[in-house]
C-alpha positions as CSV (number, residue, x, y, z in Angstrom):
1,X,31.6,-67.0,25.9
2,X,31.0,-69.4,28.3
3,X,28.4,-69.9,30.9
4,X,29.1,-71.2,34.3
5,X,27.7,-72.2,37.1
6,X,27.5,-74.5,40.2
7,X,26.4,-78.1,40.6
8,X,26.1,-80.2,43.5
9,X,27.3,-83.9,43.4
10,X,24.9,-87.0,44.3
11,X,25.9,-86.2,48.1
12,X,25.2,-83.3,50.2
13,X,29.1,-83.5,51.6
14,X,30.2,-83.3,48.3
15,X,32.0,-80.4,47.2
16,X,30.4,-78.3,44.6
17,X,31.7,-79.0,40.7
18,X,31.8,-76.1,38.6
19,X,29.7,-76.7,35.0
20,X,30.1,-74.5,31.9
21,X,28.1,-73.8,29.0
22,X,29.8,-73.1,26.1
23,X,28.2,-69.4,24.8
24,X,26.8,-68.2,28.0
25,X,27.2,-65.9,30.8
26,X,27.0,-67.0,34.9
27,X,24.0,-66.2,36.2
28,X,24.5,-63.3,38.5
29,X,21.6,-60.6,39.6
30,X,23.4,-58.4,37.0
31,X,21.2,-56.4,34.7
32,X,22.2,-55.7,30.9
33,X,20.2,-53.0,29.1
34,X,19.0,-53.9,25.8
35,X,21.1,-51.9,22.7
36,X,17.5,-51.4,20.6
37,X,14.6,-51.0,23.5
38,X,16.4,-50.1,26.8
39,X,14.4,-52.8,28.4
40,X,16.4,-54.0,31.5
41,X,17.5,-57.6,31.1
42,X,19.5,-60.2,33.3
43,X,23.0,-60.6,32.2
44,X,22.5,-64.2,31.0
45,X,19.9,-63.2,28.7
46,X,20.9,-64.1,25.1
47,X,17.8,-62.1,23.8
48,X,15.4,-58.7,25.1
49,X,13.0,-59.9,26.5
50,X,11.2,-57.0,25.5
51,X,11.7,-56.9,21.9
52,X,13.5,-59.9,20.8
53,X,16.4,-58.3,20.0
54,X,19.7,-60.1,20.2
55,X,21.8,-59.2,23.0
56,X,25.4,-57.7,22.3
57,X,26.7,-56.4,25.9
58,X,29.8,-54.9,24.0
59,X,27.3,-53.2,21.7
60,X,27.3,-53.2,17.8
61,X,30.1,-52.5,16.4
62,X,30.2,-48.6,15.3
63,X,26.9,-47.5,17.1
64,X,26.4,-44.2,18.0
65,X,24.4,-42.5,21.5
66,X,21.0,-43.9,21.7
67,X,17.9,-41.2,21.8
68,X,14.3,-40.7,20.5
69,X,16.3,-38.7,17.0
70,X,17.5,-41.4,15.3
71,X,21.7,-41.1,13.6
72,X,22.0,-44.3,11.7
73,X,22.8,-43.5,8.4
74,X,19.6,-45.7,6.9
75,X,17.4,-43.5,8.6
76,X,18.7,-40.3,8.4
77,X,18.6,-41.3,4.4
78,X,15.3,-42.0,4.2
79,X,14.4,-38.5,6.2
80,X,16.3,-36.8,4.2
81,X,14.4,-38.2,0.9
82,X,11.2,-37.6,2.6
83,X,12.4,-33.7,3.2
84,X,13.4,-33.3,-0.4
85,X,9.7,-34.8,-1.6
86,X,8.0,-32.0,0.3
87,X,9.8,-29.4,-0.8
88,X,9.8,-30.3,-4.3
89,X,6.0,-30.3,-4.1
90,X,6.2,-26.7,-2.7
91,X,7.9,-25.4,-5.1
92,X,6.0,-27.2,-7.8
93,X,3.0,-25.6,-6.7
94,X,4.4,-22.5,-6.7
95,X,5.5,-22.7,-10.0
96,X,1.8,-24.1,-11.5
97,X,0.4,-20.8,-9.3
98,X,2.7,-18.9,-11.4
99,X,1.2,-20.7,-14.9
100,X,-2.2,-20.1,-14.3
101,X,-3.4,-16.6,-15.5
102,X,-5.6,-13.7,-12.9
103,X,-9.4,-13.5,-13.3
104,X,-9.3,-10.6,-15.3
105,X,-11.8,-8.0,-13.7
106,X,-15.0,-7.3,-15.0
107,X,-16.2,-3.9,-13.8
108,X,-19.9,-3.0,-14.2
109,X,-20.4,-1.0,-16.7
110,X,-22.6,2.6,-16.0
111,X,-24.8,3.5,-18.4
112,X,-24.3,7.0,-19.9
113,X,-27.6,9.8,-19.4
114,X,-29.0,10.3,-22.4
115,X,-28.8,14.1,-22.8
116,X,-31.7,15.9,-23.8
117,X,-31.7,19.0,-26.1
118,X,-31.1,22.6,-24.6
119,X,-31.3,25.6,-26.5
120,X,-28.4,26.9,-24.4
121,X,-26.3,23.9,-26.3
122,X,-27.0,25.3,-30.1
123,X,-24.4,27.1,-31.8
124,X,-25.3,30.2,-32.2
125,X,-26.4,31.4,-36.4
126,X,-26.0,34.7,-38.2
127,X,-29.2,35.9,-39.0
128,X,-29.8,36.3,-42.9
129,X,-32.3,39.1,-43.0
130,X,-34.1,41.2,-40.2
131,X,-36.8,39.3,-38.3
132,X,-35.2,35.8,-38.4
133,X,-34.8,33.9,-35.1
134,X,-31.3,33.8,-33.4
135,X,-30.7,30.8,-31.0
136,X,-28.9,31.5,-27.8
137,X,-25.1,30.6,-27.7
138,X,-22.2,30.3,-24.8
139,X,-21.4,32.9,-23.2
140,X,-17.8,34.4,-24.1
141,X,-15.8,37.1,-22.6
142,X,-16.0,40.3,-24.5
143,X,-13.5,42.9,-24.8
144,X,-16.3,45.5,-24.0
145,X,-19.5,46.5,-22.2
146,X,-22.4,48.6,-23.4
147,X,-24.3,51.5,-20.8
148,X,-27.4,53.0,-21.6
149,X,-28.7,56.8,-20.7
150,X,-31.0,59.2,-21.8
151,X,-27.8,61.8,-22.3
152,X,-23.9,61.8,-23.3
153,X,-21.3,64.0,-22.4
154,X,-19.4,65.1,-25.2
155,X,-15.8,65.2,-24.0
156,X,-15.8,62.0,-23.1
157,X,-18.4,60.1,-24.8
158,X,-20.1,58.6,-21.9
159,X,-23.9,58.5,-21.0
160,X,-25.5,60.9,-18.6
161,X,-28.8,60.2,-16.6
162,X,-28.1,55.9,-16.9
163,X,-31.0,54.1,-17.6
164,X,-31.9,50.7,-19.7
165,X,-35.7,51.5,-19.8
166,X,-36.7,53.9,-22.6
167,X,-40.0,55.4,-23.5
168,X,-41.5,57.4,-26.8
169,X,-40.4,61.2,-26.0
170,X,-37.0,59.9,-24.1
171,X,-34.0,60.5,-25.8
172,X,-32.0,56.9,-26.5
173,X,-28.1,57.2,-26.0
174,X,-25.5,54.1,-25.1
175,X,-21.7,54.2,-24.9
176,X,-19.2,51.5,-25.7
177,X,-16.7,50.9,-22.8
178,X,-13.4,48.9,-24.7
179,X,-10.4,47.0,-22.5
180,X,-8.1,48.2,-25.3
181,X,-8.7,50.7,-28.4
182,X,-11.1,49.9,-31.2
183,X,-7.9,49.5,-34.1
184,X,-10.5,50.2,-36.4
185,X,-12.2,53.5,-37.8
186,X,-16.0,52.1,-37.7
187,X,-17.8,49.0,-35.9
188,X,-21.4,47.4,-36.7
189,X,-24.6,47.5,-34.3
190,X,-27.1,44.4,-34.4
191,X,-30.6,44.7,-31.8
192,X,-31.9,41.6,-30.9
193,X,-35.5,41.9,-29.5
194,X,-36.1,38.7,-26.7
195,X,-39.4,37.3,-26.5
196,X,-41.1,36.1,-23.1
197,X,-39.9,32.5,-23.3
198,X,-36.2,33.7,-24.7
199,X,-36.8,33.2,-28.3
200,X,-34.5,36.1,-30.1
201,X,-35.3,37.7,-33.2
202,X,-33.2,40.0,-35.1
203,X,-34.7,43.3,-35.2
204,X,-31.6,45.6,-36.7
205,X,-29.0,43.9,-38.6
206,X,-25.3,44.5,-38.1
207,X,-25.0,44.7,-42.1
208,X,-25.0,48.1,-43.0
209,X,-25.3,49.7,-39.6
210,X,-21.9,51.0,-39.4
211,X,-21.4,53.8,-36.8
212,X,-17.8,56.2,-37.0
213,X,-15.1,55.4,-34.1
214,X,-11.6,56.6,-33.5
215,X,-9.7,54.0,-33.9
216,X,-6.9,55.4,-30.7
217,X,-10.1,55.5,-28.7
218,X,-11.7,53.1,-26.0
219,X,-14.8,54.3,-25.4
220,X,-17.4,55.6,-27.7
221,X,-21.2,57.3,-27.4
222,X,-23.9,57.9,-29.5
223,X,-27.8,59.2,-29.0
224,X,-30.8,59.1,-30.7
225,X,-33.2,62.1,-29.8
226,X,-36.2,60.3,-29.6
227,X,-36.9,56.7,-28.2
228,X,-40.1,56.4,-30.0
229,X,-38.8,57.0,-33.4
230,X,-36.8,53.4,-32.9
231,X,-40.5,51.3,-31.9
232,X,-41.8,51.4,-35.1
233,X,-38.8,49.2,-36.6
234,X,-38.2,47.4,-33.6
235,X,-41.2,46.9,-31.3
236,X,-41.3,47.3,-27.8
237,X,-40.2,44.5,-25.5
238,X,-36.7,43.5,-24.2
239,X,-33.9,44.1,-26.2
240,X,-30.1,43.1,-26.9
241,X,-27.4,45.3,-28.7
242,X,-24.3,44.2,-29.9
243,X,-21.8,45.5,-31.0
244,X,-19.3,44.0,-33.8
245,X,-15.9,44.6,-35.4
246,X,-16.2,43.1,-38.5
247,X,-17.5,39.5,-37.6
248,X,-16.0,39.9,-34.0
249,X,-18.3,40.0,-30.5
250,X,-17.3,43.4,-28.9
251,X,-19.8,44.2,-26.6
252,X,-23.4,44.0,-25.9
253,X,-26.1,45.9,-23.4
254,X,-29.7,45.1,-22.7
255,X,-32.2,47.9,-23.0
256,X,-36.3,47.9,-23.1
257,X,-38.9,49.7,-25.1
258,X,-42.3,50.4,-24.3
């Protein structure tokens, strides 16, 4: 383009020539904004002043609205590579996280009480002859309870006058209360005698102290005539009897003697 513009001859009468410069625009008070900065420059300039950029009033060819996001295709290229970088180190991460095993966890360990011995704990032993000491066992329900009286009624074999203390000169009697009938025609009687600090000693064994039942019955009652005639085999103290079929717990009472 060509850039004009007005020269006065050697004469002040003389009538203005008109002077062009090849590749230049006339020198107006025009403005042209700058394509690259937005700086306002005059419409002769070849170049921002601003920036140095080259000047193209027509624009370049195929450029797109100007703004602060940039849509070139160069830079929109290298934001999109710098997008894919960060999200392939997110998911890398992830992925080690996912490698790398949990802290197993280590609970403290509580030491267990040492447990200490308890007569209560001992299983209980069959005595092998009279006099031999019986350790205490767990208690278990029995089928049947044992009352003590100084009498019996004879129709229906329970005690009369109820008592657990007997003396020499009492009469002894006891009666077996089942929760079903005895099945069997005779049962077994053991007496335990139970010292002050709970040691038990056998006394009476259930070998060969079998007493007569009827078998369709449930309870049963028998009665010795004089308590004092059962102190010189068994002492006086506190006493337990039990009451056996077979090698079966039935029932058992406590009684004393003095």
């Amino acid at each position: 383009m060509a850039r004009c513009g007005v020269v006065h001859g050697p004469s002040a009468f003389s009538p203005p020539a008109a002077v062009c410069v090849l590749g230049s625009r006339a020198m107006t008070g025009d403005t042209i904004e700058c394509f690259n900065c937005g700086h306002a420059n005059p419409s002769w300039a070849q170049v921002c002043r601003s920036c140095g950029a080259p000047i193209r009033p027509d624009g370049p060819p195929g450029a797109g609205p100007r703004g602060i996001i940039p849509t070139d295709q160069a830079s929109l290229i290298s934001i999109g590579a710098a997008v894919a970088a960060i999200v392939s180190a997110i998911l890398l991460g992830l992925f080690l996280a996912g490698l790398i095993p949990a802290a197993p966890n280590v609970a403290t360990e509580t030491p267990s009480p040492t447990p200490s011995a308890s007569a209560s704990a001992s299983p209980s032993v069959e005595p092998s002859a009279a006099g031999s000491v019986v350790p205490s066992g767990s208690v278990q329900p029995l089928l049947g309870s044992v009352f003590f009286g100084t009498g019996l009624n004879p129709d229906t074999h329970d005690v009369t006058g109820p008592t657990s203390t007997f003396t020499a000169g009492v009469a002894f009697a006891h009666s077996i209360h089942m929760t079903e009938p005895f099945a069997v025609n005779e049962i077994q009687e053991e007496v335990i005698r139970v010292a002050d600090d709970g040691t038990l000693t056998v006394v009476q064994q259930r070998e060969g102290s079998n007493l007569p039942v009827q078998a369709d019955l449930m309870i049963a009652g028998y009665r010795v005539a004089d308590a004092g005639t059962l102190i010189p085999g068994w002492g006086t103290g506190n006493f337990i009897l039990r009451v056996y079929r077979g090698v079966e717990l039935l029932a058992e009472g406590r009684f004393s003697l003095s």
